[in-house]
py3Dmol code that shows the C-alpha trace and the ligand (Angstrom):
import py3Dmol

protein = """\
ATOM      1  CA  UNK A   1     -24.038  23.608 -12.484  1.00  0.00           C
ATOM      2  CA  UNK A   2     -20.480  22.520 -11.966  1.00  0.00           C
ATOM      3  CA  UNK A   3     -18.167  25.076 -12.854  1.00  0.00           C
ATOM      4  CA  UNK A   4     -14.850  23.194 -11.778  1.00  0.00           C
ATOM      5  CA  UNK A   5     -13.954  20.811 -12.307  1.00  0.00           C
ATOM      6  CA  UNK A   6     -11.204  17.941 -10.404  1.00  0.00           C
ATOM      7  CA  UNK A   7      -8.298  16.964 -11.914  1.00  0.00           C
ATOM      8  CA  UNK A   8      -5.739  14.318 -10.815  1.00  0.00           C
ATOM      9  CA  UNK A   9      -3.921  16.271  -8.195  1.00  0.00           C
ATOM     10  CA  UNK A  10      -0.363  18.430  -9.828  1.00  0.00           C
ATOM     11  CA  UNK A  11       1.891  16.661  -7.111  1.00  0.00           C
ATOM     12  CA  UNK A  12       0.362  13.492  -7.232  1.00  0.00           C
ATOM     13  CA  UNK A  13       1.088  13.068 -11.198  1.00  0.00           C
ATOM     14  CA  UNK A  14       4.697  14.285 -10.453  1.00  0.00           C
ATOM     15  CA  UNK A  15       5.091  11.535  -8.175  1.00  0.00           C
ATOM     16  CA  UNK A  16       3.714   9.289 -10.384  1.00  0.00           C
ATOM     17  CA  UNK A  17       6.552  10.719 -12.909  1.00  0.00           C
ATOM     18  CA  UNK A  18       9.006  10.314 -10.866  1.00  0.00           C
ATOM     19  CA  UNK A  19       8.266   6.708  -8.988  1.00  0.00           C
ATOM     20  CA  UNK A  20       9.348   4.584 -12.206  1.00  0.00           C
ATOM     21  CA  UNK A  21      12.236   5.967 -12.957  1.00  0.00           C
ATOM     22  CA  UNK A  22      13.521   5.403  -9.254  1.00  0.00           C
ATOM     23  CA  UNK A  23      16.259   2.732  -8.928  1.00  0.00           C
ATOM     24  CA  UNK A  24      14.327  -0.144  -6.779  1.00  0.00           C
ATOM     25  CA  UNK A  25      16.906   0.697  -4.088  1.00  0.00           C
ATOM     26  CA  UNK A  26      16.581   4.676  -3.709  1.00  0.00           C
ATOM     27  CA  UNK A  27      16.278   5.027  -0.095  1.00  0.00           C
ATOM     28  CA  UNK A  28      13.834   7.711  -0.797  1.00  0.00           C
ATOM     29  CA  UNK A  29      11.899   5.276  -2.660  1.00  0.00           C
ATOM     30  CA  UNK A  30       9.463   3.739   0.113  1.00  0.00           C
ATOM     31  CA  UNK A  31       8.824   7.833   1.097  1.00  0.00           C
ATOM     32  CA  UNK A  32       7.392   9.045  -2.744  1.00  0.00           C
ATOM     33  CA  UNK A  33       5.679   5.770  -2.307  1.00  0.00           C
ATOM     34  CA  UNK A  34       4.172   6.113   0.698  1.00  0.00           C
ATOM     35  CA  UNK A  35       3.196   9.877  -0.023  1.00  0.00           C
ATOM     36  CA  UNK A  36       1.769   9.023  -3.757  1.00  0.00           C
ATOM     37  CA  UNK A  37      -0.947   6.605  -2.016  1.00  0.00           C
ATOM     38  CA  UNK A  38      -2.051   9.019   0.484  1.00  0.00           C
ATOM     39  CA  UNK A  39      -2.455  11.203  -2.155  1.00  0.00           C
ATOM     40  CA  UNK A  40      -4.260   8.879  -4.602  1.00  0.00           C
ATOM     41  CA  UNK A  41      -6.686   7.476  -1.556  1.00  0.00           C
ATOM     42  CA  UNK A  42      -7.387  10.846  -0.878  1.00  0.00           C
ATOM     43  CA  UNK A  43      -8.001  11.497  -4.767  1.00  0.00           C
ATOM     44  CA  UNK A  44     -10.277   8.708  -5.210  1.00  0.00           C
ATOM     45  CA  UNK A  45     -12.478   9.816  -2.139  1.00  0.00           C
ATOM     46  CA  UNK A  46     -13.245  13.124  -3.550  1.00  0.00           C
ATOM     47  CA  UNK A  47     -13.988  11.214  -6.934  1.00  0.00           C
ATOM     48  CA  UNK A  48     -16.426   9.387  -5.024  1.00  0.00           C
ATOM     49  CA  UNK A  49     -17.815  12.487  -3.033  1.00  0.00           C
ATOM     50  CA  UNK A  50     -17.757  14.240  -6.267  1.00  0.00           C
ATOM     51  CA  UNK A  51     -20.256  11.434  -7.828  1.00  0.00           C
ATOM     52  CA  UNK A  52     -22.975  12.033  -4.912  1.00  0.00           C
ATOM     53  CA  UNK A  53     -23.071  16.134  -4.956  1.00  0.00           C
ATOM     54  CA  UNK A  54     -23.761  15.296  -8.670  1.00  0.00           C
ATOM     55  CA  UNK A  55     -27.177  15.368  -7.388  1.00  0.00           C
ATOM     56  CA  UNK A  56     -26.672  18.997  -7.030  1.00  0.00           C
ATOM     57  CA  UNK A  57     -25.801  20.426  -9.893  1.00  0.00           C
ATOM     58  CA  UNK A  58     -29.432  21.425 -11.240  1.00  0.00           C
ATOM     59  CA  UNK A  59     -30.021  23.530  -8.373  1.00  0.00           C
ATOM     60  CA  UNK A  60     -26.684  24.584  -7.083  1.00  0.00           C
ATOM     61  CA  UNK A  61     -23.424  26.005  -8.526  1.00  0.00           C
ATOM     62  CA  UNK A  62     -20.864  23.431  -7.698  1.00  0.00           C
ATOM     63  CA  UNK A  63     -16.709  23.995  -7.773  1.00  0.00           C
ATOM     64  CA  UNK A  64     -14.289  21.083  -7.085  1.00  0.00           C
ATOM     65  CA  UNK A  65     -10.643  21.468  -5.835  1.00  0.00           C
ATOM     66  CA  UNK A  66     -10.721  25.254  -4.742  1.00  0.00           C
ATOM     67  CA  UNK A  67      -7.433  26.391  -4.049  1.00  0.00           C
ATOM     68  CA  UNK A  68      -7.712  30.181  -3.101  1.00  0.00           C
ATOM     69  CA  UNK A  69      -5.370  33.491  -1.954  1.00  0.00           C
ATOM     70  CA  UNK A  70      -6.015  35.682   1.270  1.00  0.00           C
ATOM     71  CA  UNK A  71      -3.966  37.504   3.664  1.00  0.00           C
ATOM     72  CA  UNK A  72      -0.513  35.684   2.525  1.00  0.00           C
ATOM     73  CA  UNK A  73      -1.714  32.144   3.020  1.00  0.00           C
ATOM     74  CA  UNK A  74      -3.507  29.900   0.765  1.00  0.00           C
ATOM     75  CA  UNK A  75      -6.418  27.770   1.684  1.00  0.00           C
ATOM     76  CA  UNK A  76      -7.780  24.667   0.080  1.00  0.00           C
ATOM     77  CA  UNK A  77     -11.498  23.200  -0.218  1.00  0.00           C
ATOM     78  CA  UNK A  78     -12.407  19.995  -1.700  1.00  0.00           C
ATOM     79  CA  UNK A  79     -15.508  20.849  -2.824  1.00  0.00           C
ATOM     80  CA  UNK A  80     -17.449  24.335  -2.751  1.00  0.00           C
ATOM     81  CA  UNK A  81     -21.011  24.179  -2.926  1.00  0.00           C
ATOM     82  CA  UNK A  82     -22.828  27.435  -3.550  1.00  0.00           C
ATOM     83  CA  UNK A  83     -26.412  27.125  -2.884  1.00  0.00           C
ATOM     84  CA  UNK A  84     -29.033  30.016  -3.224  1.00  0.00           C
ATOM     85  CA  UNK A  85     -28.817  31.367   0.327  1.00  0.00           C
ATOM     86  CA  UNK A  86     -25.193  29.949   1.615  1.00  0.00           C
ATOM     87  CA  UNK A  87     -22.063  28.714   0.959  1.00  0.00           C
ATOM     88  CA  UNK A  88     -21.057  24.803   1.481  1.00  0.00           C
ATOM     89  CA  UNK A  89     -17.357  23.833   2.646  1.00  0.00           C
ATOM     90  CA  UNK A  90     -17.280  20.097   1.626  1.00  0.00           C
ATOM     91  CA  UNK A  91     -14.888  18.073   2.896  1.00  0.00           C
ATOM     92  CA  UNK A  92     -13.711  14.704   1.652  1.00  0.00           C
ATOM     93  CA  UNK A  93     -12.292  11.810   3.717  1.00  0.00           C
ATOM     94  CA  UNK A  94     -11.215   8.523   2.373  1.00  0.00           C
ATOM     95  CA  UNK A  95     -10.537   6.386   5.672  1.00  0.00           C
ATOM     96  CA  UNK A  96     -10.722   2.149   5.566  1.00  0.00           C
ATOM     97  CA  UNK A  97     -12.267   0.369   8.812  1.00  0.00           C
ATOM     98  CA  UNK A  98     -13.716   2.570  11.786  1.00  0.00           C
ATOM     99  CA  UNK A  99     -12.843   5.751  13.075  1.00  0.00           C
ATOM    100  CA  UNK A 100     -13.534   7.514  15.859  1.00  0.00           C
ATOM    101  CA  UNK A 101     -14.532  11.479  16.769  1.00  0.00           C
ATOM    102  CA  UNK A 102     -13.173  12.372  20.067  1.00  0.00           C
ATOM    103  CA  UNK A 103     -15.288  15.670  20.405  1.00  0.00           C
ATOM    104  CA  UNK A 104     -13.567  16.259  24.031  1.00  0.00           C
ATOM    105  CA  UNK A 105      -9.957  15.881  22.497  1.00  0.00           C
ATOM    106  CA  UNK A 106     -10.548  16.963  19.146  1.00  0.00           C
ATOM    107  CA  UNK A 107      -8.736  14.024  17.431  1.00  0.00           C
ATOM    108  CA  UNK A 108      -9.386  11.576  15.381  1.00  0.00           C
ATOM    109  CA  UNK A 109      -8.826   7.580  15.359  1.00  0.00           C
ATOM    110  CA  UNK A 110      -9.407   5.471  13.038  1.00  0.00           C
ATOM    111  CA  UNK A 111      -8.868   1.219  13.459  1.00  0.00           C
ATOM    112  CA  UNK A 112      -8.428  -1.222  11.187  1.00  0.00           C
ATOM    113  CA  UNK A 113      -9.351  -3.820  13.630  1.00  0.00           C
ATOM    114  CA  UNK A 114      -5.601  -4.340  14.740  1.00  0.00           C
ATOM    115  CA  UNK A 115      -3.791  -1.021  15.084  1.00  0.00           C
ATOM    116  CA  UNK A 116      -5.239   2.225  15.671  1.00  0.00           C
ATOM    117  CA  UNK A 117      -3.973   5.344  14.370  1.00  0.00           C
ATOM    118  CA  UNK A 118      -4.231   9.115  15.167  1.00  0.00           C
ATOM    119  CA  UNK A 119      -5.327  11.975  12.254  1.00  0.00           C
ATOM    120  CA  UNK A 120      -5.666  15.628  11.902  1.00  0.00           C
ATOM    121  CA  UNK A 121      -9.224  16.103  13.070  1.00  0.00           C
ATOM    122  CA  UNK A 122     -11.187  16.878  10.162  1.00  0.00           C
ATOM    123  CA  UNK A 123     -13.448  19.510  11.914  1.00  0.00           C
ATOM    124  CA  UNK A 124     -10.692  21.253  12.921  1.00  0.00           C
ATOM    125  CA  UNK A 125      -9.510  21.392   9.345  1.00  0.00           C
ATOM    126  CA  UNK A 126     -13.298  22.449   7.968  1.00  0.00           C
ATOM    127  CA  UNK A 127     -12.802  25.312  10.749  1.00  0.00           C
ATOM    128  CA  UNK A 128      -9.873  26.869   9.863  1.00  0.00           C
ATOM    129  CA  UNK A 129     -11.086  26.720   6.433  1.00  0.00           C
ATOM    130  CA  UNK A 130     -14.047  28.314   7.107  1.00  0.00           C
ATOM    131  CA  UNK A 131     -12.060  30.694   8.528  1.00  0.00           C
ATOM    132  CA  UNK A 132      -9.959  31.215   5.443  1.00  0.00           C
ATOM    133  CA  UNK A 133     -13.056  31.460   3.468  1.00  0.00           C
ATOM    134  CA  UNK A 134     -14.921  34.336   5.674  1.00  0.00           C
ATOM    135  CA  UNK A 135     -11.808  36.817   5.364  1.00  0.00           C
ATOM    136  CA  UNK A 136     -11.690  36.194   1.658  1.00  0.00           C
ATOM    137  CA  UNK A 137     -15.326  36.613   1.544  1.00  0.00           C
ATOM    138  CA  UNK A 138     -15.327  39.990   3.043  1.00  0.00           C
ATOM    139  CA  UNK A 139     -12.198  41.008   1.282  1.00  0.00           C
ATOM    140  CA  UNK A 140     -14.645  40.992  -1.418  1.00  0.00           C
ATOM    141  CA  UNK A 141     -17.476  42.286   0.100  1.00  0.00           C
ATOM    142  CA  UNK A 142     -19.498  39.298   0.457  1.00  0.00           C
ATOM    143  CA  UNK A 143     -19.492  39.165   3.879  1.00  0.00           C
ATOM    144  CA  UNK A 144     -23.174  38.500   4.673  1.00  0.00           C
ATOM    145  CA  UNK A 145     -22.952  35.167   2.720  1.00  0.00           C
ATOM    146  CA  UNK A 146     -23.284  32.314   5.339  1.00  0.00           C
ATOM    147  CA  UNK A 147     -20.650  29.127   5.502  1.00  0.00           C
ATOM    148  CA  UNK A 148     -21.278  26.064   6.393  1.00  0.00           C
ATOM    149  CA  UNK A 149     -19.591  22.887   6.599  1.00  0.00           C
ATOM    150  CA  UNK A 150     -19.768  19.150   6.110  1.00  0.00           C
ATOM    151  CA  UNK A 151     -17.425  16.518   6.682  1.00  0.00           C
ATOM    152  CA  UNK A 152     -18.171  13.830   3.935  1.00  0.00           C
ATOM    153  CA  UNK A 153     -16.822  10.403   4.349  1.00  0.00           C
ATOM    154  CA  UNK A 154     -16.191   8.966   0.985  1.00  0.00           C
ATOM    155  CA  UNK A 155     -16.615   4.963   1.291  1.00  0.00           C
ATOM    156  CA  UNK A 156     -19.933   3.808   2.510  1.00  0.00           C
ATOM    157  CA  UNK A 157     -18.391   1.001   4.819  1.00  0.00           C
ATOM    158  CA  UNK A 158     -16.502   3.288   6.979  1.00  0.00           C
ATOM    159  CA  UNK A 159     -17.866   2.754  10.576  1.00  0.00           C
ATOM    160  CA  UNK A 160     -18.334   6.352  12.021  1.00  0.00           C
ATOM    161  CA  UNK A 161     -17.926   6.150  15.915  1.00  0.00           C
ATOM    162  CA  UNK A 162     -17.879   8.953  18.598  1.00  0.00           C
ATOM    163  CA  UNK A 163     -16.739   9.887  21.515  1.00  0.00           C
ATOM    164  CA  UNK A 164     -18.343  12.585  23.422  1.00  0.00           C
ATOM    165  CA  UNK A 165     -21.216  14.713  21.990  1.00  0.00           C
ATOM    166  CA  UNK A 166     -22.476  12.454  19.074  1.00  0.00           C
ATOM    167  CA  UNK A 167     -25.646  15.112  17.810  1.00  0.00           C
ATOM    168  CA  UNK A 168     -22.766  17.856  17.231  1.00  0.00           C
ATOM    169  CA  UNK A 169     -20.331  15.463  15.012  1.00  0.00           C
ATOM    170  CA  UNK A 170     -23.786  13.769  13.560  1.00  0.00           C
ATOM    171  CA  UNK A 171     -25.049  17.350  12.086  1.00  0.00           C
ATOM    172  CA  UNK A 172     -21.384  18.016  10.564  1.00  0.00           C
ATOM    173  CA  UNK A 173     -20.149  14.970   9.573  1.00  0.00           C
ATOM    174  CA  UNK A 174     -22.034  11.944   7.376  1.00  0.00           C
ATOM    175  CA  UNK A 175     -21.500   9.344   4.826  1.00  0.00           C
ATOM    176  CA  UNK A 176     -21.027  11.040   1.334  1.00  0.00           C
ATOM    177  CA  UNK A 177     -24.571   9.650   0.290  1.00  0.00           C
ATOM    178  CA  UNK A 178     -26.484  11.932   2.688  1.00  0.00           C
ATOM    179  CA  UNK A 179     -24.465  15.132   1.968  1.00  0.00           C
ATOM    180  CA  UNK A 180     -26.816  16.149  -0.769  1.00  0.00           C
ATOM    181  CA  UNK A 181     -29.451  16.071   1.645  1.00  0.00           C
ATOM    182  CA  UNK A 182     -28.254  17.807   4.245  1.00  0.00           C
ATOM    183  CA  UNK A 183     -27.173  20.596   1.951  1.00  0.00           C
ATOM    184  CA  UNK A 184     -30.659  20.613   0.462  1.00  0.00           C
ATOM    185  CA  UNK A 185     -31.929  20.692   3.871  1.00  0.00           C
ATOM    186  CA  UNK A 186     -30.425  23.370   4.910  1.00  0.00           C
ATOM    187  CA  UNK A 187     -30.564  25.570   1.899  1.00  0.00           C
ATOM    188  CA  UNK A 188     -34.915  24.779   2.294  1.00  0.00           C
ATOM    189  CA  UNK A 189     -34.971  26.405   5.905  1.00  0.00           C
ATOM    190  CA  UNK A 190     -33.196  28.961   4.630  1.00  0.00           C
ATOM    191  CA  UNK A 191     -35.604  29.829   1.906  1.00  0.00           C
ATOM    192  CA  UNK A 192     -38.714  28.910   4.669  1.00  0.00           C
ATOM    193  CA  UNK A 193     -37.365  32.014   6.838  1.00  0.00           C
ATOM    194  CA  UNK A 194     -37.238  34.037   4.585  1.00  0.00           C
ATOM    195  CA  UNK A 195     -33.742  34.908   4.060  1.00  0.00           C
ATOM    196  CA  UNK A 196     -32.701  36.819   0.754  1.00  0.00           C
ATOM    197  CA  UNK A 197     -31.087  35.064  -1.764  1.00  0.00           C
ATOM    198  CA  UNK A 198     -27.605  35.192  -2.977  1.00  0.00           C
ATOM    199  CA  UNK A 199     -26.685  34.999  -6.975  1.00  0.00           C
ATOM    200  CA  UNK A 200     -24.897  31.551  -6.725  1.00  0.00           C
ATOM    201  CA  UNK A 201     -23.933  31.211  -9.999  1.00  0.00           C
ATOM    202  CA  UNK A 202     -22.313  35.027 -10.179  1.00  0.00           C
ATOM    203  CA  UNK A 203     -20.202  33.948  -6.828  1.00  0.00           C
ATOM    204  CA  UNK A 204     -19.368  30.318  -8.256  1.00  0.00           C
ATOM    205  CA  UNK A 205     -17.913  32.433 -11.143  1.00  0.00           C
ATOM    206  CA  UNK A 206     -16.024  34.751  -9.310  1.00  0.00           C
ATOM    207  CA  UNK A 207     -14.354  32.126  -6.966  1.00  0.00           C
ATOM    208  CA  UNK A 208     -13.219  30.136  -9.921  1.00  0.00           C
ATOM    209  CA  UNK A 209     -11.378  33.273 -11.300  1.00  0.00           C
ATOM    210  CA  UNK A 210      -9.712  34.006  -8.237  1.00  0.00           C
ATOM    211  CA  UNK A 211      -8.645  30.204  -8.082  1.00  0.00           C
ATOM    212  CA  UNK A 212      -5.265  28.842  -7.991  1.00  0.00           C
ATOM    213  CA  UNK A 213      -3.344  25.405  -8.974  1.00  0.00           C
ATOM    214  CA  UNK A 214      -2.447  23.756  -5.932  1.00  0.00           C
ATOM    215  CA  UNK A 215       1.152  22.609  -6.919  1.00  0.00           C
ATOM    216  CA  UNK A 216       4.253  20.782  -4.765  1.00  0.00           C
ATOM    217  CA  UNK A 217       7.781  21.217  -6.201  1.00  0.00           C
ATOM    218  CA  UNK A 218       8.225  16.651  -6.000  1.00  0.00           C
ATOM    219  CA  UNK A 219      11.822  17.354  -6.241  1.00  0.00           C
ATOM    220  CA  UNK A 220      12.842  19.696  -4.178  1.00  0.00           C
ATOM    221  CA  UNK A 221      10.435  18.892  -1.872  1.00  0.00           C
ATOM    222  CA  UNK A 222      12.502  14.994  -1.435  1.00  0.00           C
ATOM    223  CA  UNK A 223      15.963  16.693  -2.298  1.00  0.00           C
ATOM    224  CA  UNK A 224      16.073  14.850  -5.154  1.00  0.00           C
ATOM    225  CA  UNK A 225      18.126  15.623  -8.278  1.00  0.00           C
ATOM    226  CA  UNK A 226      17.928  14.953 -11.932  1.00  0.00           C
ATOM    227  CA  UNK A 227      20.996  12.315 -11.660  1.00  0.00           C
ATOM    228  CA  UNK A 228      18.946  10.133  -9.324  1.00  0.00           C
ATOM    229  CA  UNK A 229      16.333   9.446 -11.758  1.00  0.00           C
ATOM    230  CA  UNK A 230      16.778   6.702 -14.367  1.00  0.00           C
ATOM    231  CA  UNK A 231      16.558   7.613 -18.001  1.00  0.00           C
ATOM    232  CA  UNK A 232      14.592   5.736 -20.480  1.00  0.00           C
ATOM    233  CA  UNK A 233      11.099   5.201 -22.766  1.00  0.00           C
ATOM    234  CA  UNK A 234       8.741   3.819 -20.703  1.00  0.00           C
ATOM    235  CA  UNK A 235       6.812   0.924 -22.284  1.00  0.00           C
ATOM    236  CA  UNK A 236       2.777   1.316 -21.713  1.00  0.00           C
ATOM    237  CA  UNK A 237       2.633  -2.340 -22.160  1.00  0.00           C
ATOM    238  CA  UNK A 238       4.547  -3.896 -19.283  1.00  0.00           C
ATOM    239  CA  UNK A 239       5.819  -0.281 -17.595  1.00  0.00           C
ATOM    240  CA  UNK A 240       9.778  -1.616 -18.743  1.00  0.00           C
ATOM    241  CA  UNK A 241      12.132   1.307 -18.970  1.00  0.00           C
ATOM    242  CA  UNK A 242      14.029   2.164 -21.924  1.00  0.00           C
ATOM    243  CA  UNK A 243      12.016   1.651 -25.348  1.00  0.00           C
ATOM    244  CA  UNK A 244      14.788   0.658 -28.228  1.00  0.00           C
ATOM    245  CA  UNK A 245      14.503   3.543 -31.332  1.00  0.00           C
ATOM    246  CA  UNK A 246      13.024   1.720 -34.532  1.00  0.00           C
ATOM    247  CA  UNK A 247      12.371   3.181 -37.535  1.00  0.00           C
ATOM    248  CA  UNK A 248       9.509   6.183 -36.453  1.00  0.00           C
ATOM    249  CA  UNK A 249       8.749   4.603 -32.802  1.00  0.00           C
ATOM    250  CA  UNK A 250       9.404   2.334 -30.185  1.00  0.00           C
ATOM    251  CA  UNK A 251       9.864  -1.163 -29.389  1.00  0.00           C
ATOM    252  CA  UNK A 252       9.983  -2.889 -26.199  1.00  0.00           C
ATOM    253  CA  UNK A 253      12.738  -5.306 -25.832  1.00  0.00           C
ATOM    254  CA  UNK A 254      10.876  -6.987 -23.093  1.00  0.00           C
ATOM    255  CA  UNK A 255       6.803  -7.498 -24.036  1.00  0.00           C
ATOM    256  CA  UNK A 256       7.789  -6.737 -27.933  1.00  0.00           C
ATOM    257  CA  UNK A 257       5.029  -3.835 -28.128  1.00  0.00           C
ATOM    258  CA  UNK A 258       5.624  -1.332 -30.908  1.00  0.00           C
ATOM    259  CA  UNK A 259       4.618   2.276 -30.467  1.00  0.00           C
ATOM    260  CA  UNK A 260       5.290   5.267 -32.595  1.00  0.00           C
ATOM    261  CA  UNK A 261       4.351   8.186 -30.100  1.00  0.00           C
ATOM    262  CA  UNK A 262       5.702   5.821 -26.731  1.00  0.00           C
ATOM    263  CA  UNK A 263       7.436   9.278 -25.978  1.00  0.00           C
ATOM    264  CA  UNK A 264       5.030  11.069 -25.703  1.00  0.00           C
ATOM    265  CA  UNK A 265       4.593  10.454 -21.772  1.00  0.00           C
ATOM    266  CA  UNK A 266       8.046  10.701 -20.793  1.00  0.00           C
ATOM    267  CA  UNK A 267       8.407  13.896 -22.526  1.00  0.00           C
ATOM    268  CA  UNK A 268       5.192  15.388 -20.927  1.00  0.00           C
ATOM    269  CA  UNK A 269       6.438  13.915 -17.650  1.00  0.00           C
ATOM    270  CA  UNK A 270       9.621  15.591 -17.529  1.00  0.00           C
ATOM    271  CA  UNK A 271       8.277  18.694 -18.440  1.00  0.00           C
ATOM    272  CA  UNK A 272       5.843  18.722 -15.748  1.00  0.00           C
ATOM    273  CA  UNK A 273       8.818  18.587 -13.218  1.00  0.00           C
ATOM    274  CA  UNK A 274      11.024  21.048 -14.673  1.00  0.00           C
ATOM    275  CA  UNK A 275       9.150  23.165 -17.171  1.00  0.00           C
ATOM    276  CA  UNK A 276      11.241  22.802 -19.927  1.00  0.00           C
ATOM    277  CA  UNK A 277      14.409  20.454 -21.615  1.00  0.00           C
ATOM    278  CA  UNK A 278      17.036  20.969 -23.768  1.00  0.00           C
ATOM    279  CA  UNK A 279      18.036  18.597 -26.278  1.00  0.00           C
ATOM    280  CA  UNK A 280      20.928  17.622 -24.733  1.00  0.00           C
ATOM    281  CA  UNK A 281      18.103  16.041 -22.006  1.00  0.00           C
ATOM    282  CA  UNK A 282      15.931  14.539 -24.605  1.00  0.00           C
ATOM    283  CA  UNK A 283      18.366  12.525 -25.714  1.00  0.00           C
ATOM    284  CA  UNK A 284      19.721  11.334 -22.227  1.00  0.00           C
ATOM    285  CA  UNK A 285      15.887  11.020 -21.287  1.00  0.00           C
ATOM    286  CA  UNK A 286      14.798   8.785 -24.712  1.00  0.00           C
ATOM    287  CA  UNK A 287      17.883   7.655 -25.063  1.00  0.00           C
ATOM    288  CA  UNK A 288      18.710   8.739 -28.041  1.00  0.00           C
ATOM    289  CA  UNK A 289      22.147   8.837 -29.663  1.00  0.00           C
ATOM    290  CA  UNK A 290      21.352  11.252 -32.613  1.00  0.00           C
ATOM    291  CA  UNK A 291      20.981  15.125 -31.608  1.00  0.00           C
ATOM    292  CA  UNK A 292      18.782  15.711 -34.978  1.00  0.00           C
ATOM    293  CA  UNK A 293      16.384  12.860 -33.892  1.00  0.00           C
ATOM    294  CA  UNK A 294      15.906  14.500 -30.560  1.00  0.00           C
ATOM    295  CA  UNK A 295      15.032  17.832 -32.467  1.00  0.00           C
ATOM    296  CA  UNK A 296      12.634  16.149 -34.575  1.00  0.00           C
ATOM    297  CA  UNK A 297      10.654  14.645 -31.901  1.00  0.00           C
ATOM    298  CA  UNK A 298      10.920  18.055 -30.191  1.00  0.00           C
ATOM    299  CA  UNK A 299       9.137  19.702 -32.617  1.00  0.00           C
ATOM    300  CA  UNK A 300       6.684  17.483 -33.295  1.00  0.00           C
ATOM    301  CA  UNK A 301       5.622  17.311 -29.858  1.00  0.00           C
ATOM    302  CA  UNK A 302       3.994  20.846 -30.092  1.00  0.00           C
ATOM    303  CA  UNK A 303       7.108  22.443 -27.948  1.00  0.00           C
ATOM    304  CA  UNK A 304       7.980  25.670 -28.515  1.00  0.00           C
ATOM    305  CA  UNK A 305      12.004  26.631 -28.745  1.00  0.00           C
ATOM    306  CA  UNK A 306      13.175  29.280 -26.238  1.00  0.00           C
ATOM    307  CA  UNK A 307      16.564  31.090 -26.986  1.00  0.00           C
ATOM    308  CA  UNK A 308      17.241  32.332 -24.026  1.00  0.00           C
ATOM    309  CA  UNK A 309      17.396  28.864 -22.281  1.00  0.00           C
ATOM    310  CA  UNK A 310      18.000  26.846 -25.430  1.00  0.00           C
ATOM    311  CA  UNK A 311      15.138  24.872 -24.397  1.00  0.00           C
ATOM    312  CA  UNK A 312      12.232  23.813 -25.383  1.00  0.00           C
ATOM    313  CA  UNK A 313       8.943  24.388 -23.400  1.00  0.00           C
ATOM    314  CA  UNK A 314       5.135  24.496 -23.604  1.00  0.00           C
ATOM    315  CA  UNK A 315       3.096  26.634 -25.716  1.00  0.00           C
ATOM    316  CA  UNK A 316       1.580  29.306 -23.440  1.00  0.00           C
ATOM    317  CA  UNK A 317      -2.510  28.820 -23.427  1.00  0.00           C
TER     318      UNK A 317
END
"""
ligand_1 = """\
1
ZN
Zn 6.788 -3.669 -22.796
"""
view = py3Dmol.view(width=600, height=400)
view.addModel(protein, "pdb")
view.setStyle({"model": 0}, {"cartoon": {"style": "trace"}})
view.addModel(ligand_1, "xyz")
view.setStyle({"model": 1}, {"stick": {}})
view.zoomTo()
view.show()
């Protein structure tokens, strides 16, 4: 069963807040950019991991996105799987062209057939968070659960080279496709020795309470402040900034579409950077000229009013 499940990454939806309403010359512009596509690559090779260990979800207990608490540092797992004799550190990686394992070095390169370019070598990264996830194991006394991990590499056309000992990288690292397999695999020799079995679901359950949002503050994080961005309805027509106020909704001056709830995202948006607004910013941010307007909308958006701050915020789940 999978027990959690992946959402669109916290940071990468703030930077895809805060990208359109960027003026085109921000010289921080081509940074968020650049940032928001690793992040969405990244996001759309542990969609497509996610869709092969899909095959494991009547026999396993499955947990995407694992973000997790031990010893003062947080560790992160794309995918746990927790079979019924061991525990499965998945790893996603979303690279274009052919890379390159250098077991001796412990780097990785990857081509595109022109330039080559240097990464963090994934094993490295599956080690240290098997690391992570053996202390936090034993801090709750589940120390005799085995780890294992696999390196899965997300699009099927990726060329996987190496250089140096190609049976180690070739147990550890595989096309998403075979990762099912390889789980199963191992999980079947387990059970063929006769090793005791371990209450997968039970552990899958207790991870996901213990798990954490993995969240970047966008705007801190880039120095940028509130008078950089650009106010303004966003039109979910032609993506033109600032909506005109017609009776009950929106218009776009630009592809003429009419909404009545065109709001909606901007508010959400800006409340997923900072938390809450005032009405003082959701007029500036709708552009709105009328302070009883802005309270109207406020309220109907679900918000609740805070005193203290004289803001409005999110209704606590
Ligand atoms: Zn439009």
């Amino acid at each position: 069963m999978r027990i959690k499940f992946r959402i669109i990454p916290l940071p990468l939806q703030k930077y895809d807040a805060v990208i359109p309403r960027m003026p085109p010359q921000f010289p921080k512009l081509p940074e968020l950019k650049e940032n928001a596509k690793k992040l969405s690559s990244g996001y759309s090779g542990e969609l497509k991991v996610d869709y092969h260990l899909g095959m494991l979800v009547n026999s396993y207990t499955i947990l995407d996105d694992v973000y997790l608490h031990i010893h003062g540092s947080n560790f992160q797992i794309d995918s746990l799987v927790v079979t019924n004799h061991a525990i499965f550190i998945v790893e996603a990686k979303n690279y274009k062209g052919t890379i390159t394992f250098d077991t001796v070095l412990k780097q990785l390169i990857r081509s595109d057939g022109k330039i080559e370019s240097g990464f963090e070598y994934p094993i490295t990264q599956v080690e240290n968070q098997t690391y992570h996830l053996r202390n936090w194991l034993q801090h709750h006394n589940l120390s005799h659960i085995p780890i294992f991990y696999v390196v899965a590499i997300a699009d099927p056309e990726t060329v996987i080279k190496v250089d140096g000992n190609r049976e180690e990288i070739g147990k550890v690292v595989a096309h998403a496709a075979r990762i099912p397999k390889m789980i199963r695999d191992k999980d079947d020799a387990f059970a063929q020795a006769g090793k005791p079995k371990i209450e997968d679901y039970k552990i899958g359950k207790l991870i996901l309470r213990e798990c954490r949002d993995f969240d970047i503050n966008v705007m801190r994080h880039h120095e940028i402040t509130r008078e950089d961005l650009l106010p303004g309805v966003i039109c979910s027509g032609c993506g033109m900034r600032g909506m005109k106020r017609i009776h009950g909704g929106w218009l776009c001056k630009k592809c003429r579409q009419k909404s009545h709830n065109a709001h909606r995202n901007d508010l959400a948006n800006y409340l997923l950077l900072y938390g809450s607004i005032t009405n003082k910013e959701c007029m500036w941010l709708l552009g709105l000229t009328s302070r009883s307007t802005a309270t109207r909308i406020l309220q109907k958006s679900g918000l609740v009013y805070v005193k203290e701050c004289k803001c409005w915020t999110k209704r606590r789940k």
